[in-house]
N, C-alpha and C positions, 0 to 999 in steps of 0.2 A: 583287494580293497579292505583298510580295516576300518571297521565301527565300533566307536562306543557307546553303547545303549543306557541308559539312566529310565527307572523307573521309581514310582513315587506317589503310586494316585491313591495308596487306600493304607496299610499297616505291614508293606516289605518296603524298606530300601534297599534299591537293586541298583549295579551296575555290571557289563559285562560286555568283553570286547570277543568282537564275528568279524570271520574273513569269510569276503563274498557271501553273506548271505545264509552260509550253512554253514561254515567251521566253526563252534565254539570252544576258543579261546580261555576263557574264564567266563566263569557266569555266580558270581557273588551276591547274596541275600543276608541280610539283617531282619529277620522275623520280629515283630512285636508281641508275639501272641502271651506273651510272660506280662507283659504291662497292660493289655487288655482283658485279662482272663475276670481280675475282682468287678470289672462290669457286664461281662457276659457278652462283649460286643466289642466295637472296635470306639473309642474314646477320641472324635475327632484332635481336642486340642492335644491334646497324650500324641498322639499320631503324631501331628506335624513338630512337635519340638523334637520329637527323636528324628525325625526329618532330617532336621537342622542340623542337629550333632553328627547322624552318621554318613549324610550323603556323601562328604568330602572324603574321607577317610576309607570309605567303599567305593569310589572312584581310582584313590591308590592302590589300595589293595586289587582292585578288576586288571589295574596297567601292570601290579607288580607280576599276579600269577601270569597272566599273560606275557610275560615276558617282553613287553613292549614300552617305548619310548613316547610321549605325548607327541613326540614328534614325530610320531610312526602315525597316528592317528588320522585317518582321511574323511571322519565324517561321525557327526555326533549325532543321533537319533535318541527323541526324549519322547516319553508318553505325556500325551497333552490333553489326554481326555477319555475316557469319562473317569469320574471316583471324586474323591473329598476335597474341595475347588482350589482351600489354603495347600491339603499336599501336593496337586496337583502341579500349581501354581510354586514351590518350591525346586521342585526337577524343571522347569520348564526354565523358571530363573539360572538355576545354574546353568544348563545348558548353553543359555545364552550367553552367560558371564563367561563358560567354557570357550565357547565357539570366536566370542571377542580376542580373549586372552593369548588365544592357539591360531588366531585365521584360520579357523576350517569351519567349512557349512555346518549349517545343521538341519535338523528335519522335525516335525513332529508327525507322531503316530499317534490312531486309535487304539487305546491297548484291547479293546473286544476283539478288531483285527486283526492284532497279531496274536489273541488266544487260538484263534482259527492258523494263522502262519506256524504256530508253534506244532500245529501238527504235521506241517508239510516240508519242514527244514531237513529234516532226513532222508526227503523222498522228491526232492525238485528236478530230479533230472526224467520222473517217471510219474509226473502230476495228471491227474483225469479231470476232465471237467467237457460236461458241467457234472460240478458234484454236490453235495449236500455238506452245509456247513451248521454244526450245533455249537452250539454257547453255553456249556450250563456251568455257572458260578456263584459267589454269593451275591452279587447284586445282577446278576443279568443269568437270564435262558431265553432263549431263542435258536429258532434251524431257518434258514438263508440256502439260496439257490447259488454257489457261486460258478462264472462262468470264465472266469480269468482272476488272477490275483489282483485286487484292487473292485473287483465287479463284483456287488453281492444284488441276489433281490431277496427282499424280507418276506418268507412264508407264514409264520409264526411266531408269539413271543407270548412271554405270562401276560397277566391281565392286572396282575397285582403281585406277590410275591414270587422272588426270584428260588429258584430251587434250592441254593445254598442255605440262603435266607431261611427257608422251610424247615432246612434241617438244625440250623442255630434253633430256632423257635422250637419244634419238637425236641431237642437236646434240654435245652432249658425246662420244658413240662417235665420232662423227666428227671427232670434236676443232674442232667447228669452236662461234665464239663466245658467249658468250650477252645478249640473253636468245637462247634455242635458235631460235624460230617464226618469225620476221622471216631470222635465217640460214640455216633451211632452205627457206625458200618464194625468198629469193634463188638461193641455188645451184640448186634443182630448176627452176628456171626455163630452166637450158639443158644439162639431162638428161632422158633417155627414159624417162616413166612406164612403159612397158611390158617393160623389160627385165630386172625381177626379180619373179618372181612372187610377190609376199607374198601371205598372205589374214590377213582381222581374224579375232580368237579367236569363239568360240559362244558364249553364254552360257544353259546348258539351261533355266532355270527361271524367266526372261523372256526374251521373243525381243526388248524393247526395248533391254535391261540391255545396255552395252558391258564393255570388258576390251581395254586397249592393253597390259599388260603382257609379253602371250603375244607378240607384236608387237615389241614393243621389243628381247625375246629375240631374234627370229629378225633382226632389224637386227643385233644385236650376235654371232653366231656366223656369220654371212654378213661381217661388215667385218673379225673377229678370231682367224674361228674356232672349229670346233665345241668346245661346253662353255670356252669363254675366260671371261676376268674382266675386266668394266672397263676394269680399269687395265693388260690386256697391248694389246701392241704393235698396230696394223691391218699388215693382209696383205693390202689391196689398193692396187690402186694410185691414187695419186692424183685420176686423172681419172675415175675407177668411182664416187669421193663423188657425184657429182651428179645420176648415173642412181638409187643408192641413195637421195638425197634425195626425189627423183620418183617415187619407187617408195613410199617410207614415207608420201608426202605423199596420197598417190593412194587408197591403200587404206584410212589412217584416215579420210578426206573419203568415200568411199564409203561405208563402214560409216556416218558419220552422216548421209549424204543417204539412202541407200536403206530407214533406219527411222524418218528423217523423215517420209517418202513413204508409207511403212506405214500408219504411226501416224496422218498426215494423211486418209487416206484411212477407216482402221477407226472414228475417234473424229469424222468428219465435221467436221472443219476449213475454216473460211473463210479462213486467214488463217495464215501462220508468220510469226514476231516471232524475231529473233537478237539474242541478247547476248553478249559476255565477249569477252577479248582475240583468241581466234581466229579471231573472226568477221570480222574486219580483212585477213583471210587475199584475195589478190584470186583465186586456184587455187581456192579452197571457193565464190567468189560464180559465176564462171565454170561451175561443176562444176552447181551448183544450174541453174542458168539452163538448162543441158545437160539436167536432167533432168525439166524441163517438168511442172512440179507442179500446172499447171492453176487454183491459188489464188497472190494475190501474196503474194510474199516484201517483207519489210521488215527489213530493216537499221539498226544505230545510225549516224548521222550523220558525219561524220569529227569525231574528238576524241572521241568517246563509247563506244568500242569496249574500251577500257582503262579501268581503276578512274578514274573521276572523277568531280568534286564539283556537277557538271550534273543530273544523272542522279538524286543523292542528294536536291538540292532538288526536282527537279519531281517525285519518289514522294512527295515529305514533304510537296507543297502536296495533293497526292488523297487522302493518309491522314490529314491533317488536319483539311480540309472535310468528312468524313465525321464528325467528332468533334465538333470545333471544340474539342477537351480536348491542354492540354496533357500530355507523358508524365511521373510524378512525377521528383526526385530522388535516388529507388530505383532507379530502371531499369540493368539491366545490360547490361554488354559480355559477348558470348560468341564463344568460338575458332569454336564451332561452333553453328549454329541452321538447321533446315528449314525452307522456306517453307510448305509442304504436310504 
């Protein structure tokens, strides 16, 4: 069974056609990050006009390298949620326009859930559960109990900033580029984690629940100064960025291994499954491995760690088969949707 996956919800236009579920085909990305860089952030309306221009054109190009005919095509799977509602709202449109144009179903996915499938695509024939499933991206961190693909229960989540998120925000203190994650795990790579003693915030009323905010504060009145803003001046010196890197990087990678480890342990876990752009992190895979979890860890593949359009076909071929229905012409795009 071929899918072609369209993704769309935040600054990649993706599309990429899966057989059965786990062969990837082609899995094609259009990166924005050159057009969001002069804002430090992702530029909602920026976002969806390149949208516009590259979704179609990344659809051909997904059928060309795949070597496949639109007529070969047995089922469209689009992410419908969560992320930026107009980009959202762009792939979901096409998909439909697709799905009319071609007579073939289509599906929508959570793309949180398929950051979680993105780590199991290689391993479906030798899947554990119940396993522990973490999230950590730029708008979402969370660890989820899952006990079947499609079944999650929600253990934990931030409280307010998402991990990614944390790392853009301390990138920016440090004045150094974006996206943030990729420049801080550069620089802390030749700074001493141990030379500033951050600790992650508490969070009283789940001991899974995180909180990078408190965090980020004490980055930013340690680089600027106590009670500073933003946008004053740094007061340290230059070569101190990289210890502070190593230092920031250190303590939020603990905080989510050591209630990973928890969590794995209280809810009886076979198995931890990573998703979302952080996971890419090579200090977080390093850190894990250090902390000797006793159950294996599985990671998404290289190219599957960031929003793409891989990920979105092989959810949409297992949420399919289960149906074998496609989803009407009603179905909505939302900024926001829980899995759980």
């Amino acid at each position: 069974m071929l899918v072609l996956g369209i993704e769309s919800t935040c600054d990649e236009t993706a599309a990429a056609v899966v057989k059965d579920g786990k062969e990837i085909l082609s899995n094609v990305i259009s990166s924005q990050i050159a057009l969001h860089q002069p804002y430090g952030g992702v530029f909602p309306e920026v976002a969806c006009r390149s949208h516009i221009d590259m979704i179609l054109p990344i659809v051909d190009e997904s059928l060309k390298k795949a070597n496949v005919k639109k007529e070969e095509i047995d089922l469209i799977a689009v992410a419908k949620a969560p992320g930026l509602i107009g980009a959202v709202l762009i792939g979901v449109n096409v998909a439909k326009g697709l799905s009319l144009a071609w007579n073939r179903p289509f599906i929508g996915i959570n793309h949180i859930e398929a950051h979680l499938y993105a780590a199991m695509m290689a391993n479906l024939d030798h899947l554990e559960f119940p396993s522990l499933g973490i999230v950590i991206s730029g708008g979402h961190t969370m660890i989820l109990k899952i006990t079947e693909i499609g079944k999650y229960e929600l253990i934990g989540k931030t409280i307010d900033d998402a991990i990614g998120e944390a790392f853009d925000k301390v990138a920016t203190i440090l004045d150094l580029s974006y996206p943030g994650g990729p420049a801080i795990e550069a620089l802390a790579k030749t700074g001493d984690s141990d030379k500033y003693k951050f600790s992650p915030s508490v969070v009283k009323d789940n001991p899974y629940n995180f909180s990078f905010s408190g965090l980020k504060t004490k980055i930013l009145y340690k680089v600027k100064g106590q009670s500073s803003k933003k946008n004053d001046a740094i007061i340290i010196q230059e070569d101190e960025k990289k210890h502070i890197a190593a230092s920031f990087q250190k303590t939020a990678f603990s905080d989510i291994i050591d209630k990973a480890s928890a969590a794995a342990k209280e809810f009886n876990c076979k198995a931890v499954y990573l998703g979302g752009g952080v996971s890419n992190n090579q200090k977080l895979k390093e850190m894990f491995k250090e902390k000797q979890l006793q159950i294996p860890i599985f990671w998404p593949i290289p190219g599957l760690s960031l929003d793409n359009a891989a990920m979105i076909a092989g959810l949409g071929y297992q949420k399919f088969i289960k149906t074998n229905m496609s989803d009407p012409f009603s179905m909505q795009a939302f900024a926001k949707e829980a899995i759980v």
